[in-house]
N, CA, C, O and CB atoms as a CASP TS submission, in Angstrom:
PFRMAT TS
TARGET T0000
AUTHOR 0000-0000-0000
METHOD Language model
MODEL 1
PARENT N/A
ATOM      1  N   UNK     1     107.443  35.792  29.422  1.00  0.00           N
ATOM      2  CA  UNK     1     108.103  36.965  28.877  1.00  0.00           C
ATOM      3  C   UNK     1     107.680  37.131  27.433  1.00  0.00           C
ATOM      4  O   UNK     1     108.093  36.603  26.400  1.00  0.00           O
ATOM      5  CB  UNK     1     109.641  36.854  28.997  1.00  0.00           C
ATOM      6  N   UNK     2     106.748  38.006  27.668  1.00  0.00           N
ATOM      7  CA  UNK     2     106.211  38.047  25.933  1.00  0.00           C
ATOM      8  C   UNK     2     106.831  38.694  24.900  1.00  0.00           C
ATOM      9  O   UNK     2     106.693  38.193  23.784  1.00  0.00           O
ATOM     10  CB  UNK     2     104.941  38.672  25.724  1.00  0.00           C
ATOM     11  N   UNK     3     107.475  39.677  25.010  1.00  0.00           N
ATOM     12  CA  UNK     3     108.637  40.577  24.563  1.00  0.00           C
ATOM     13  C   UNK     3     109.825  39.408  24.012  1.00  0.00           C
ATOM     14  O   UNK     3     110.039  39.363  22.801  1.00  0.00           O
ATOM     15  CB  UNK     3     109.246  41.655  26.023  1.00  0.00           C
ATOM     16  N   UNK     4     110.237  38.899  24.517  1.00  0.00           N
ATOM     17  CA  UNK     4     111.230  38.182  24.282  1.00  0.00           C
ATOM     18  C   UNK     4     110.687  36.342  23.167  1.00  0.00           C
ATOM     19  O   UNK     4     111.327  35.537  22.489  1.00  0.00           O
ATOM     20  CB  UNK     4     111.873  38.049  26.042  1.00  0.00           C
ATOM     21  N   UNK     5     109.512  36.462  23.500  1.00  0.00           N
ATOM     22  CA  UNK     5     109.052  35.720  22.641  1.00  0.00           C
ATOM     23  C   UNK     5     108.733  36.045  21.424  1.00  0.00           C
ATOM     24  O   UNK     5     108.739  35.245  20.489  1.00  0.00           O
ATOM     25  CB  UNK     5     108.274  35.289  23.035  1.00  0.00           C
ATOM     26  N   UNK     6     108.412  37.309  21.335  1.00  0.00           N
ATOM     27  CA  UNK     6     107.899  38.144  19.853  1.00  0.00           C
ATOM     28  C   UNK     6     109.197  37.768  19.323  1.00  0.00           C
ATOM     29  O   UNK     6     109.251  36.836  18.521  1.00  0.00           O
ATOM     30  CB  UNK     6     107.489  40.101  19.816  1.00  0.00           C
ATOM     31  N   UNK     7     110.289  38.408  19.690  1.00  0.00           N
ATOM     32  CA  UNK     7     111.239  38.452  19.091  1.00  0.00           C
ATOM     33  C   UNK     7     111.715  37.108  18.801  1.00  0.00           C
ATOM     34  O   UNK     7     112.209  37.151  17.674  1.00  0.00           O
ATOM     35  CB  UNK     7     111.998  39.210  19.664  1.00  0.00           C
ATOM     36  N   UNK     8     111.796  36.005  19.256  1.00  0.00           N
ATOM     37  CA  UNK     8     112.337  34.886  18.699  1.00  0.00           C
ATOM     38  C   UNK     8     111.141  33.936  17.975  1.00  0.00           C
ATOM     39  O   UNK     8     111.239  32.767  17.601  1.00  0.00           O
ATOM     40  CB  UNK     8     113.126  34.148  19.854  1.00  0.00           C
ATOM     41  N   UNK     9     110.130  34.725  17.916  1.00  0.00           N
ATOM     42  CA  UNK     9     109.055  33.671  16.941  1.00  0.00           C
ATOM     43  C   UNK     9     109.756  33.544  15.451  1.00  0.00           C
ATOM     44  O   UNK     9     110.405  34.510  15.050  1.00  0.00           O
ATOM     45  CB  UNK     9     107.222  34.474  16.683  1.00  0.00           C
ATOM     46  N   UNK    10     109.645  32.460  14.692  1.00  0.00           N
ATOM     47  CA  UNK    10     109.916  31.868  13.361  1.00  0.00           C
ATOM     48  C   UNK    10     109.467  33.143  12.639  1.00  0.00           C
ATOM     49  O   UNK    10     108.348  33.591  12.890  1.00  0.00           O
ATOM     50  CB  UNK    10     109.074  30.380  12.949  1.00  0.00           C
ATOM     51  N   UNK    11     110.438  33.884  11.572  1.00  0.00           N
ATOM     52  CA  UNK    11     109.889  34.998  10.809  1.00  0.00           C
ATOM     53  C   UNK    11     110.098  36.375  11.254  1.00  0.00           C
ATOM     54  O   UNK    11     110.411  37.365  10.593  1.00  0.00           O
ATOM     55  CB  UNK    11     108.562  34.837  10.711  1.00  0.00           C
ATOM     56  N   UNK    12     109.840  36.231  12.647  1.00  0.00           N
ATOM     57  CA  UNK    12     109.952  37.695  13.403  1.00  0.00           C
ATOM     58  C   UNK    12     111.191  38.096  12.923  1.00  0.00           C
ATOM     59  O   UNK    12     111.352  39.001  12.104  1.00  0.00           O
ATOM     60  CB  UNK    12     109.932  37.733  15.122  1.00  0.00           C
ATOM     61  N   UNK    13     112.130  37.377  13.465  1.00  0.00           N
ATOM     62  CA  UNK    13     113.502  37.552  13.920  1.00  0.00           C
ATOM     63  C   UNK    13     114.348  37.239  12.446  1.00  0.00           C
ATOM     64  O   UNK    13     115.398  37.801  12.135  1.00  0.00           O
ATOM     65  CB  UNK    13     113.892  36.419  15.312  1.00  0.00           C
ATOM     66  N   UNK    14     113.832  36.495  11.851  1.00  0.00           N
ATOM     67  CA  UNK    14     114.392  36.613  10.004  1.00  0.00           C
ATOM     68  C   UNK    14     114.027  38.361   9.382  1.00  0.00           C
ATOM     69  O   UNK    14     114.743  39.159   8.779  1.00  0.00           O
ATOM     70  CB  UNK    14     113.070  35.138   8.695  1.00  0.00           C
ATOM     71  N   UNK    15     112.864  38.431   9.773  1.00  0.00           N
ATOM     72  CA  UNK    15     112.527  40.133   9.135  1.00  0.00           C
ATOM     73  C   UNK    15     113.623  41.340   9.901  1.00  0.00           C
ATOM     74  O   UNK    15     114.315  42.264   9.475  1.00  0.00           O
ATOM     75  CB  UNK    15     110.534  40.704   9.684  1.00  0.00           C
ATOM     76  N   UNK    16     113.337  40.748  11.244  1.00  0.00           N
ATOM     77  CA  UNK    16     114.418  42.038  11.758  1.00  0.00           C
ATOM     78  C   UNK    16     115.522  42.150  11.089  1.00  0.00           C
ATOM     79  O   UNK    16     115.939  43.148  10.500  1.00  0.00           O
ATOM     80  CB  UNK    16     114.972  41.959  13.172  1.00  0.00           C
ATOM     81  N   UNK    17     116.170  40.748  11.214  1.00  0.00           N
ATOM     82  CA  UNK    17     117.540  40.479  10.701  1.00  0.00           C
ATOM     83  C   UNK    17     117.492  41.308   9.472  1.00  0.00           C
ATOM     84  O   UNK    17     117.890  42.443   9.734  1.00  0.00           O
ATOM     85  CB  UNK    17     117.903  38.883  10.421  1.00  0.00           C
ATOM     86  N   UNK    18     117.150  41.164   8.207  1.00  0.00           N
ATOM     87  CA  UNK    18     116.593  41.894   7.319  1.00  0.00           C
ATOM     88  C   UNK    18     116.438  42.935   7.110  1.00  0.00           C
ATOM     89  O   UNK    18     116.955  43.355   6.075  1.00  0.00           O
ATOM     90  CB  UNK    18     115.911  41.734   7.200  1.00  0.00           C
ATOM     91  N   UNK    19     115.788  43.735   7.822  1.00  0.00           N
ATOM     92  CA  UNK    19     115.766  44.974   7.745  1.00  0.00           C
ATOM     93  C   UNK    19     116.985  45.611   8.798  1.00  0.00           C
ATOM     94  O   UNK    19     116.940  46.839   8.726  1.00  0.00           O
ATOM     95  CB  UNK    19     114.306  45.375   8.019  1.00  0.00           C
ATOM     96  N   UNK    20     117.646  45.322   9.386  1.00  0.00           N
ATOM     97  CA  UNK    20     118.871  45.563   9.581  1.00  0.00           C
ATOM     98  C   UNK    20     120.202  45.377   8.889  1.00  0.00           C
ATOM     99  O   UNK    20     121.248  46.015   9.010  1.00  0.00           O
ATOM    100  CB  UNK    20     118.923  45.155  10.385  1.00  0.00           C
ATOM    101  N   UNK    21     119.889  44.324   8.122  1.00  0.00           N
ATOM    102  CA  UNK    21     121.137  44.416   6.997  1.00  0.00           C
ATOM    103  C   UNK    21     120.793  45.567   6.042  1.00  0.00           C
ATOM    104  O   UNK    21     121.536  46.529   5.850  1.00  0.00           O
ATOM    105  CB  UNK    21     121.328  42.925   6.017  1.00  0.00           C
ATOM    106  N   UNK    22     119.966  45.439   5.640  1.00  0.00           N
ATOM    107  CA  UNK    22     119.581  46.699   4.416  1.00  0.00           C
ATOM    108  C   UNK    22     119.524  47.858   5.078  1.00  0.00           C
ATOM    109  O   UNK    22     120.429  48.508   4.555  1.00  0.00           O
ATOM    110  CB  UNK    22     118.081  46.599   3.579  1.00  0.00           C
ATOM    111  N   UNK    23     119.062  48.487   5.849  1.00  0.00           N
ATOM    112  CA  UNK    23     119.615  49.418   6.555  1.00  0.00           C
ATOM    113  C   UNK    23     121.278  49.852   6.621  1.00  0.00           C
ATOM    114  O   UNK    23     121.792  50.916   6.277  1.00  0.00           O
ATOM    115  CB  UNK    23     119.174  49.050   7.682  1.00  0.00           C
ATOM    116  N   UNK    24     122.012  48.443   7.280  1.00  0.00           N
ATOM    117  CA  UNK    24     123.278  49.197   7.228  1.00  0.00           C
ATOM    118  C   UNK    24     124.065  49.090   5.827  1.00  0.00           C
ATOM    119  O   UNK    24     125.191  49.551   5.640  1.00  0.00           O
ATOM    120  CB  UNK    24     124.191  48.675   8.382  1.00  0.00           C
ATOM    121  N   UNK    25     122.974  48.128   4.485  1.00  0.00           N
ATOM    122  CA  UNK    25     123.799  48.319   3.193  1.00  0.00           C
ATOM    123  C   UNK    25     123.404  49.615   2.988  1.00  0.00           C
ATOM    124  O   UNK    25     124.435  50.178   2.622  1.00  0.00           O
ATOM    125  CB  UNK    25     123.530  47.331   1.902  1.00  0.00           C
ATOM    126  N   UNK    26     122.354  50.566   3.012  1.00  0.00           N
ATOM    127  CA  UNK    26     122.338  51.485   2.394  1.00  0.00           C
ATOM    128  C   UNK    26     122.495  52.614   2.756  1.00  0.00           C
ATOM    129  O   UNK    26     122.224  53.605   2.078  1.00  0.00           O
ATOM    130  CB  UNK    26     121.643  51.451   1.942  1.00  0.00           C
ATOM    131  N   UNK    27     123.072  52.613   4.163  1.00  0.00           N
ATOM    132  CA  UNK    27     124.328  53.478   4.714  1.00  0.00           C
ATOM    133  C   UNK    27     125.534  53.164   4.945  1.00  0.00           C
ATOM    134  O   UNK    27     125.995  52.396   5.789  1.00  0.00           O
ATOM    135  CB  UNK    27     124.174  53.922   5.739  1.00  0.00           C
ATOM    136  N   UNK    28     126.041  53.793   4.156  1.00  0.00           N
ATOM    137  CA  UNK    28     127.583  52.940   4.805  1.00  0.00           C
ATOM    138  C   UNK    28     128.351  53.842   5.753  1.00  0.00           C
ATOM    139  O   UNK    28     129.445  53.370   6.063  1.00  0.00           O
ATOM    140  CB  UNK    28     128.856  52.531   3.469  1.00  0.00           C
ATOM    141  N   UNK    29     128.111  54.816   6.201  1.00  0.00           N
ATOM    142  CA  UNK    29     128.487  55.137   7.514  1.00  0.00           C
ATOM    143  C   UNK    29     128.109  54.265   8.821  1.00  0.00           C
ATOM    144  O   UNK    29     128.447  54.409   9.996  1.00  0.00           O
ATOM    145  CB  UNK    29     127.991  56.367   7.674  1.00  0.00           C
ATOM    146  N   UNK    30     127.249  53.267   8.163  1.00  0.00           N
ATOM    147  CA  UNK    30     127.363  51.944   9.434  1.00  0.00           C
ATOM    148  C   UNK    30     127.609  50.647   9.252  1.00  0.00           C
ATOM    149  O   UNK    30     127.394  49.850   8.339  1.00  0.00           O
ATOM    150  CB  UNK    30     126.194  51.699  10.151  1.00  0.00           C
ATOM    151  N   UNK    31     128.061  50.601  10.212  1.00  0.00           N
ATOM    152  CA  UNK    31     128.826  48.936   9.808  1.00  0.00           C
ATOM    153  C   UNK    31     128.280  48.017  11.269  1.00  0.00           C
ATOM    154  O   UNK    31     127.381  48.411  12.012  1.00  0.00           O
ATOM    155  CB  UNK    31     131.190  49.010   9.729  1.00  0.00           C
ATOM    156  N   UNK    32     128.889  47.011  11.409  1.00  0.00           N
ATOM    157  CA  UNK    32     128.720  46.118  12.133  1.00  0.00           C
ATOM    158  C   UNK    32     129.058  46.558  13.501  1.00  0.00           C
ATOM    159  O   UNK    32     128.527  46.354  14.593  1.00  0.00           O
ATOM    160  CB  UNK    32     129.339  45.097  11.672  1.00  0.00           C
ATOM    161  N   UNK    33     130.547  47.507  12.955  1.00  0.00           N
ATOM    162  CA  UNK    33     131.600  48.110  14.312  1.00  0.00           C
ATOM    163  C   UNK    33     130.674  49.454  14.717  1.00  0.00           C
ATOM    164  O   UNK    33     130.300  49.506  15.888  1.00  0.00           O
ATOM    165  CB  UNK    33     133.619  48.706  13.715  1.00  0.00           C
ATOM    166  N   UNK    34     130.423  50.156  14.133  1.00  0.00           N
ATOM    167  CA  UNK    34     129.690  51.275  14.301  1.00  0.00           C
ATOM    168  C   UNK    34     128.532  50.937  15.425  1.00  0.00           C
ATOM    169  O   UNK    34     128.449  51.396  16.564  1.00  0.00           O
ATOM    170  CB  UNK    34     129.134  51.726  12.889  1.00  0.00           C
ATOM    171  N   UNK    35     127.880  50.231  14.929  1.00  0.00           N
ATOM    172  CA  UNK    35     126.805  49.866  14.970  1.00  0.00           C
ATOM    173  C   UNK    35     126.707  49.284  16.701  1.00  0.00           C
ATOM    174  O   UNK    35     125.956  49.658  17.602  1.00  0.00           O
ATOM    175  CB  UNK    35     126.601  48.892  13.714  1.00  0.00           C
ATOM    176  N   UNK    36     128.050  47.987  16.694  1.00  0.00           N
ATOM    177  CA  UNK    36     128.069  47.812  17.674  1.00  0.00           C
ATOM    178  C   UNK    36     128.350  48.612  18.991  1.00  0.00           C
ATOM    179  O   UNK    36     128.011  48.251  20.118  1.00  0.00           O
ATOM    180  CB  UNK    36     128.519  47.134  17.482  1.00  0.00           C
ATOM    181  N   UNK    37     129.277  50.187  18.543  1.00  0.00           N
ATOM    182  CA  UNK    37     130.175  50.912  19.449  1.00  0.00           C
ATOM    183  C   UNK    37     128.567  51.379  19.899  1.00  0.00           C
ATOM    184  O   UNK    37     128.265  51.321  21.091  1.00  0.00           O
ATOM    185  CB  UNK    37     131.611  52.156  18.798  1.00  0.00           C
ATOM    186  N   UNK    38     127.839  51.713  19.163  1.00  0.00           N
ATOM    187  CA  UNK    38     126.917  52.999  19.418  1.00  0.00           C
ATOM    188  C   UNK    38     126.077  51.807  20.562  1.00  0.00           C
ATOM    189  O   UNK    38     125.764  52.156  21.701  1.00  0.00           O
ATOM    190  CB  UNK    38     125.813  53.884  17.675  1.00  0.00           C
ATOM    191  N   UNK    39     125.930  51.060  20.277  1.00  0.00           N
ATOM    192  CA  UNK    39     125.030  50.306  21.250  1.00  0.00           C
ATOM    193  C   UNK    39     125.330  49.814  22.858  1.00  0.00           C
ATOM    194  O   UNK    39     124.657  49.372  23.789  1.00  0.00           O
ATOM    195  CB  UNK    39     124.784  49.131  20.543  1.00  0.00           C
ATOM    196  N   UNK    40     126.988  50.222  22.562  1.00  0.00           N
ATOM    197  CA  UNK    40     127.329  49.517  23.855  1.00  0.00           C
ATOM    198  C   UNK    40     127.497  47.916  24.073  1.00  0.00           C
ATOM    199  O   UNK    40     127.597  47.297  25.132  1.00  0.00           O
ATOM    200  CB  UNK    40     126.315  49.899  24.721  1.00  0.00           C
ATOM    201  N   UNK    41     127.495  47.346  22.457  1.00  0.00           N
ATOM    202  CA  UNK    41     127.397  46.001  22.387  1.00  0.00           C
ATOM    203  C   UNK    41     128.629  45.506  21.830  1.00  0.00           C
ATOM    204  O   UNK    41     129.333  46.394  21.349  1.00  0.00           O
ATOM    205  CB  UNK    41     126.260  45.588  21.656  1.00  0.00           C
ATOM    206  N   UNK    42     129.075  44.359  21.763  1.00  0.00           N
ATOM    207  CA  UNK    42     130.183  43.638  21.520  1.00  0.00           C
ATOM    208  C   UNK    42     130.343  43.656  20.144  1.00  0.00           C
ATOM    209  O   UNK    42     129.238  43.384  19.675  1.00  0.00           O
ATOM    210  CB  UNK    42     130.144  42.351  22.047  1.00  0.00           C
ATOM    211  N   UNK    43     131.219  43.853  19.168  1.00  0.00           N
ATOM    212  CA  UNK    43     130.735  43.523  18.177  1.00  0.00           C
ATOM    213  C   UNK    43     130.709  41.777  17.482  1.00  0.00           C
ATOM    214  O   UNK    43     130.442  41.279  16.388  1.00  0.00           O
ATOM    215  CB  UNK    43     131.348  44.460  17.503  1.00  0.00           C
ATOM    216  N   UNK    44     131.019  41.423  18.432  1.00  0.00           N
ATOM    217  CA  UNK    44     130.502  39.643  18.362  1.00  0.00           C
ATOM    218  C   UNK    44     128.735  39.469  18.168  1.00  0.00           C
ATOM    219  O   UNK    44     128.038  39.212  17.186  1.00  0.00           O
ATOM    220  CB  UNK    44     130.969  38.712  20.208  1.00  0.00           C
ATOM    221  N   UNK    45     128.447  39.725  19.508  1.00  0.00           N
ATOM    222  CA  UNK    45     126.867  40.155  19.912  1.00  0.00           C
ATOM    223  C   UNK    45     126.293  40.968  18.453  1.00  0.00           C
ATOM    224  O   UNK    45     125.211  40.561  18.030  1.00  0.00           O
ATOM    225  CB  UNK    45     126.836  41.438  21.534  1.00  0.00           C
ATOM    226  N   UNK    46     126.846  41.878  17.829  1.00  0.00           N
ATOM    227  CA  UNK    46     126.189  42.513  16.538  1.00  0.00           C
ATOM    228  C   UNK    46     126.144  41.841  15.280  1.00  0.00           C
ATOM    229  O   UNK    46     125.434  42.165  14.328  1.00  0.00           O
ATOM    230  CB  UNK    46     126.812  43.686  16.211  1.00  0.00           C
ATOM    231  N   UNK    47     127.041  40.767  15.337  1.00  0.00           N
ATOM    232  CA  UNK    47     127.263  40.099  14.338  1.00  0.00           C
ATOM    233  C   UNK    47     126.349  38.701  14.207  1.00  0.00           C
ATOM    234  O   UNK    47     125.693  38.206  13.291  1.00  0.00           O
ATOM    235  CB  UNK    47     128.644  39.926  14.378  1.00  0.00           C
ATOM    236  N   UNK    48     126.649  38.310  15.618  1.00  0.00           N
ATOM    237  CA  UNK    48     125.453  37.240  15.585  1.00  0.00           C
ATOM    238  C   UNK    48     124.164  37.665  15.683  1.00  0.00           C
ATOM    239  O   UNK    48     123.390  36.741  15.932  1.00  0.00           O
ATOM    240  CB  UNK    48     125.522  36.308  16.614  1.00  0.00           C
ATOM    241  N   UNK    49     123.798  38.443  15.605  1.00  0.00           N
ATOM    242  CA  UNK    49     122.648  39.626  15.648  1.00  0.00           C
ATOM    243  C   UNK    49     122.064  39.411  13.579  1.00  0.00           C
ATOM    244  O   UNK    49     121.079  38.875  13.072  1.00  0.00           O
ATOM    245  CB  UNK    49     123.731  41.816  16.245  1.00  0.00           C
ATOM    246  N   UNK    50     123.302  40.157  12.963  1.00  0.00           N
ATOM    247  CA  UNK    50     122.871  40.250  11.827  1.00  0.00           C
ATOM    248  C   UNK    50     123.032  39.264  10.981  1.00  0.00           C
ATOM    249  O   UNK    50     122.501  39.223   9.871  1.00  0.00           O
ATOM    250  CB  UNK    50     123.238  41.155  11.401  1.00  0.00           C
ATOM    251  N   UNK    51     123.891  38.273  11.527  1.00  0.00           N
ATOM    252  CA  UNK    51     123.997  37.269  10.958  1.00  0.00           C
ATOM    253  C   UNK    51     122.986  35.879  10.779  1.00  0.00           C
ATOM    254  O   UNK    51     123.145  34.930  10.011  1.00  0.00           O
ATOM    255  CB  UNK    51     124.960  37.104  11.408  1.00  0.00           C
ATOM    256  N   UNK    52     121.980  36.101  11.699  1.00  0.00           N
ATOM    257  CA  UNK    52     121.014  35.146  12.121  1.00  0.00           C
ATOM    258  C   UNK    52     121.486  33.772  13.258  1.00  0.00           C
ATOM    259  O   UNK    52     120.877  32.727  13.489  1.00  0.00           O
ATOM    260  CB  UNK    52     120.505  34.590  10.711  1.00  0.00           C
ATOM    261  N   UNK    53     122.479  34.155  13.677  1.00  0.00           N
ATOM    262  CA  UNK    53     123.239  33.303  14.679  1.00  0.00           C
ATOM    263  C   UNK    53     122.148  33.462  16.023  1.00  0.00           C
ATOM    264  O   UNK    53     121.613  32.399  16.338  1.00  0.00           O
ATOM    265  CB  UNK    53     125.021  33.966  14.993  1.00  0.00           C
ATOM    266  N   UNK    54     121.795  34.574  16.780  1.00  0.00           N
ATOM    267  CA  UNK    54     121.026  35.292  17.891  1.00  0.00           C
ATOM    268  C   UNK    54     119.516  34.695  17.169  1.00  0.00           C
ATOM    269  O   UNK    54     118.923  35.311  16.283  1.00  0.00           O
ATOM    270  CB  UNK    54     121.321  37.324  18.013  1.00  0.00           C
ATOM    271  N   UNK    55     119.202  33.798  17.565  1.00  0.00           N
ATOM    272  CA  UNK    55     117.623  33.469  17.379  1.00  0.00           C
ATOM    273  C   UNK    55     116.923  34.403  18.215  1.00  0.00           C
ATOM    274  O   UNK    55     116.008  34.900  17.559  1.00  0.00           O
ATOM    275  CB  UNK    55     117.164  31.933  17.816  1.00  0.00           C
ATOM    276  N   UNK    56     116.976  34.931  19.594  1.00  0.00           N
ATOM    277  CA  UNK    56     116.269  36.129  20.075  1.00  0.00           C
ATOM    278  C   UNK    56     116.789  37.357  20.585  1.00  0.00           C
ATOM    279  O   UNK    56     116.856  37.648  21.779  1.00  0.00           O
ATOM    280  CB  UNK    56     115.575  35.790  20.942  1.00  0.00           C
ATOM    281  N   UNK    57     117.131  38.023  19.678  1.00  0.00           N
ATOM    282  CA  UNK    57     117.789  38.818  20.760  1.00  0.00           C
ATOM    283  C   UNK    57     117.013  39.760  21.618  1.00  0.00           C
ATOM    284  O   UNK    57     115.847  40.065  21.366  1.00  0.00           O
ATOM    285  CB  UNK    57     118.778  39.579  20.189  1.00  0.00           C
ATOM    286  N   UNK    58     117.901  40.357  22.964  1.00  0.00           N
ATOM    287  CA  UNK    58     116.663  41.349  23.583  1.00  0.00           C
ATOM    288  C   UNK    58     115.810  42.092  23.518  1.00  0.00           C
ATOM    289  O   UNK    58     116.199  42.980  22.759  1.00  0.00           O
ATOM    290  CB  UNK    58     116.727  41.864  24.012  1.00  0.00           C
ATOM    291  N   UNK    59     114.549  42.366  23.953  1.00  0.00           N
ATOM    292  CA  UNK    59     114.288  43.653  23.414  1.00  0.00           C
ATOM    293  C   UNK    59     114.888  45.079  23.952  1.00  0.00           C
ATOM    294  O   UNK    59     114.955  46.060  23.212  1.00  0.00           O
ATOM    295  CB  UNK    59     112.964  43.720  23.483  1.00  0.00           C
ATOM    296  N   UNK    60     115.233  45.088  25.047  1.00  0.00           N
ATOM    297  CA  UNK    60     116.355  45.912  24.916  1.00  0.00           C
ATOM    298  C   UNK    60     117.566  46.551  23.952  1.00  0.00           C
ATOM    299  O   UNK    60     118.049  47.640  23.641  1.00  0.00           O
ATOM    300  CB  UNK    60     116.751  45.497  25.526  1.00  0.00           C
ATOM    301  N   UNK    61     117.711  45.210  23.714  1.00  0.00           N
ATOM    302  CA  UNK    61     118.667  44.728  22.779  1.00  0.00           C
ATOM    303  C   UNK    61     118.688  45.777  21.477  1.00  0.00           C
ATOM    304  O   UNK    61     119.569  46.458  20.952  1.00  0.00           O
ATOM    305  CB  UNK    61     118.261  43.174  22.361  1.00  0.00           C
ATOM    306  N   UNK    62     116.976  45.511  21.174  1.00  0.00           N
ATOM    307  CA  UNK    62     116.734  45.315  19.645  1.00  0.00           C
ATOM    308  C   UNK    62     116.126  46.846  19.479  1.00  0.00           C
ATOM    309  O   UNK    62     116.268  47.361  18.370  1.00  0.00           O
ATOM    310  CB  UNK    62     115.542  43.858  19.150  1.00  0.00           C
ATOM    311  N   UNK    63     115.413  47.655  20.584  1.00  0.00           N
ATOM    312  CA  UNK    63     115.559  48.660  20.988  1.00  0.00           C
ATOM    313  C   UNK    63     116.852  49.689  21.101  1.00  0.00           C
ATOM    314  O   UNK    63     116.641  50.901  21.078  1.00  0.00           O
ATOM    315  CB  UNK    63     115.118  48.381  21.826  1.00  0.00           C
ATOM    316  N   UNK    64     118.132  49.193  21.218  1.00  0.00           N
ATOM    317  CA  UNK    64     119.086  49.893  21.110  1.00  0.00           C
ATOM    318  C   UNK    64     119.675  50.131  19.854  1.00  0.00           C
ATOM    319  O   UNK    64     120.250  51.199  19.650  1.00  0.00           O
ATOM    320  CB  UNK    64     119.807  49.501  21.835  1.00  0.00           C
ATOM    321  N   UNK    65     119.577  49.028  18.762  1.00  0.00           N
ATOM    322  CA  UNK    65     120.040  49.147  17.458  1.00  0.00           C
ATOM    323  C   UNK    65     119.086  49.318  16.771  1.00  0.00           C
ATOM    324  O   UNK    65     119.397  48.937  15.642  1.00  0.00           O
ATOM    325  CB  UNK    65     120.736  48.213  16.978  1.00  0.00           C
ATOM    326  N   UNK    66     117.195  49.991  16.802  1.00  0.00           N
ATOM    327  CA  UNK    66     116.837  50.483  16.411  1.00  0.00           C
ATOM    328  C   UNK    66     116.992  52.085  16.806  1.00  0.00           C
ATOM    329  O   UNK    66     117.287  52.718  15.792  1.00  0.00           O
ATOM    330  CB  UNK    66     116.072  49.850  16.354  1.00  0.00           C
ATOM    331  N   UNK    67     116.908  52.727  17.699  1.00  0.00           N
ATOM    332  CA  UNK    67     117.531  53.913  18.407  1.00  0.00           C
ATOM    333  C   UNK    67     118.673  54.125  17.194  1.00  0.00           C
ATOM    334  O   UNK    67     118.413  54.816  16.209  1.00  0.00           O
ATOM    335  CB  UNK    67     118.193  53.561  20.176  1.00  0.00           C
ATOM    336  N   UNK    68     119.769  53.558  17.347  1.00  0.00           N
ATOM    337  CA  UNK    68     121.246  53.995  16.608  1.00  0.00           C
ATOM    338  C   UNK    68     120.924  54.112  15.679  1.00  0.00           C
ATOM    339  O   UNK    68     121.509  55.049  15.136  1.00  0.00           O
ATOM    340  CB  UNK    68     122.444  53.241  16.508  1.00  0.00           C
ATOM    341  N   UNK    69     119.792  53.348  14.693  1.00  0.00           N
ATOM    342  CA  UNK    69     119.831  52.988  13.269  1.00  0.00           C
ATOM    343  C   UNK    69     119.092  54.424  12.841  1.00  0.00           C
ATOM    344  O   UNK    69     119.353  55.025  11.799  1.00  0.00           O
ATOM    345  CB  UNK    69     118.972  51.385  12.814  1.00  0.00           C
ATOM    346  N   UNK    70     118.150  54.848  13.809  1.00  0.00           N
ATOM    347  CA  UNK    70     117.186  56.277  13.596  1.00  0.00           C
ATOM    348  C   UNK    70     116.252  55.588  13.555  1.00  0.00           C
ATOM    349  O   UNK    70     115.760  56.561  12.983  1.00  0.00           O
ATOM    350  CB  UNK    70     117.263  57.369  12.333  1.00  0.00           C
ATOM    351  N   UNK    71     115.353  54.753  13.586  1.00  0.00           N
ATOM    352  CA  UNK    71     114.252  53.817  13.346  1.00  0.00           C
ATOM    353  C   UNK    71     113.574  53.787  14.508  1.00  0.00           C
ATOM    354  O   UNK    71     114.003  54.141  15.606  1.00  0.00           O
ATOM    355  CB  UNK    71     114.632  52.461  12.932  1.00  0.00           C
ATOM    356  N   UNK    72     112.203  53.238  14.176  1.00  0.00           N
ATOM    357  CA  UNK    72     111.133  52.909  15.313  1.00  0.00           C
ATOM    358  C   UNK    72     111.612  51.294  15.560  1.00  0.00           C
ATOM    359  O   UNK    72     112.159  50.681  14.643  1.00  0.00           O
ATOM    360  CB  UNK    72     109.243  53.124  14.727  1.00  0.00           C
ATOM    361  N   UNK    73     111.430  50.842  16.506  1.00  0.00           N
ATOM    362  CA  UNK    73     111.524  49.260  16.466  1.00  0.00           C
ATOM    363  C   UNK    73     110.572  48.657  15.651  1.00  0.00           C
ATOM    364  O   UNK    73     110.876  47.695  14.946  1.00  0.00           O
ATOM    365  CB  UNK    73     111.355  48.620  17.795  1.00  0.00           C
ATOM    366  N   UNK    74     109.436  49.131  15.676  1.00  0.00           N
ATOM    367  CA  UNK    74     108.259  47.985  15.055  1.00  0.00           C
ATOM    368  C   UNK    74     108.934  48.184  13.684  1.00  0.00           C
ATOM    369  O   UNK    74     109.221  47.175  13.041  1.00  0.00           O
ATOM    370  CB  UNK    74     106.237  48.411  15.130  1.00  0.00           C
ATOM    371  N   UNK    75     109.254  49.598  13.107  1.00  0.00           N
ATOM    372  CA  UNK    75     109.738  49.124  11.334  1.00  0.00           C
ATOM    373  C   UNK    75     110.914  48.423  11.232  1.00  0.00           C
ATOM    374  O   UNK    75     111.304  48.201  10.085  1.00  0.00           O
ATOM    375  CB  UNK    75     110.072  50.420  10.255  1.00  0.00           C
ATOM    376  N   UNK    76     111.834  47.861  12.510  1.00  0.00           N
ATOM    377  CA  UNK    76     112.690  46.648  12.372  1.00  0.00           C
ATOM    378  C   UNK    76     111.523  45.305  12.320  1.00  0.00           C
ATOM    379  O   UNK    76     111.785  44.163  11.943  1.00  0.00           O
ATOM    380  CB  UNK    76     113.877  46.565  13.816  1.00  0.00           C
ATOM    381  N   UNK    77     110.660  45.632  12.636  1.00  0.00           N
ATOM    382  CA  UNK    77     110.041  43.789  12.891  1.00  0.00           C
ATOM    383  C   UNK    77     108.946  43.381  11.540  1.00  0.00           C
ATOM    384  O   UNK    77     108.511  42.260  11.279  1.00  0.00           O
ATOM    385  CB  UNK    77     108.769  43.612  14.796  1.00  0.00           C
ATOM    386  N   UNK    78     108.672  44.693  10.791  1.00  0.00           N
ATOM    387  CA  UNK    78     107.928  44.735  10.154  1.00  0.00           C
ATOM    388  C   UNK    78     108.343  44.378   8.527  1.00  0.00           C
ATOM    389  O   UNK    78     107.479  44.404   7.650  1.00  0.00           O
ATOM    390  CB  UNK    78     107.454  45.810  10.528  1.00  0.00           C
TER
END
């Protein structure tokens, strides 16, 4: 599953993390809860997400909270 490996390689998944926090600091019409409602995700699951707890998360996954965020996925990984 190569998809799912991108995402949990060393670095990958620190940058996403990353560019998802700064994203939702520099909107604050999103939050963790927001964030999570729009995705259909827990907001447990969003938290260990941004928190660096989720070493891979899906690409599905990561696809859905780029979607919500307005973003392409690759400028989450990038």
């Amino acid at each position: 599953m190569i998809a799912g490996r991108v995402l949990g390689e060393k670095g990958v998944n620190s940058v996403f993390v990353a560019n998802i926090q700064a994203i939702l600091k520099d909107h604050p019409t999103h939050n963790a809860g927001t964030l999570a409602a729009s995705c259909g995700l827990s907001r447990t699951a969003i938290y260990d997400i941004i928190n660096g707890r989720s070493n891979s998360p899906r690409l599905d996954t990561a696809a859905k909270i780029a979607e919500v965020l307005g973003v392409k996925l690759a400028d989450l990984l990038e």
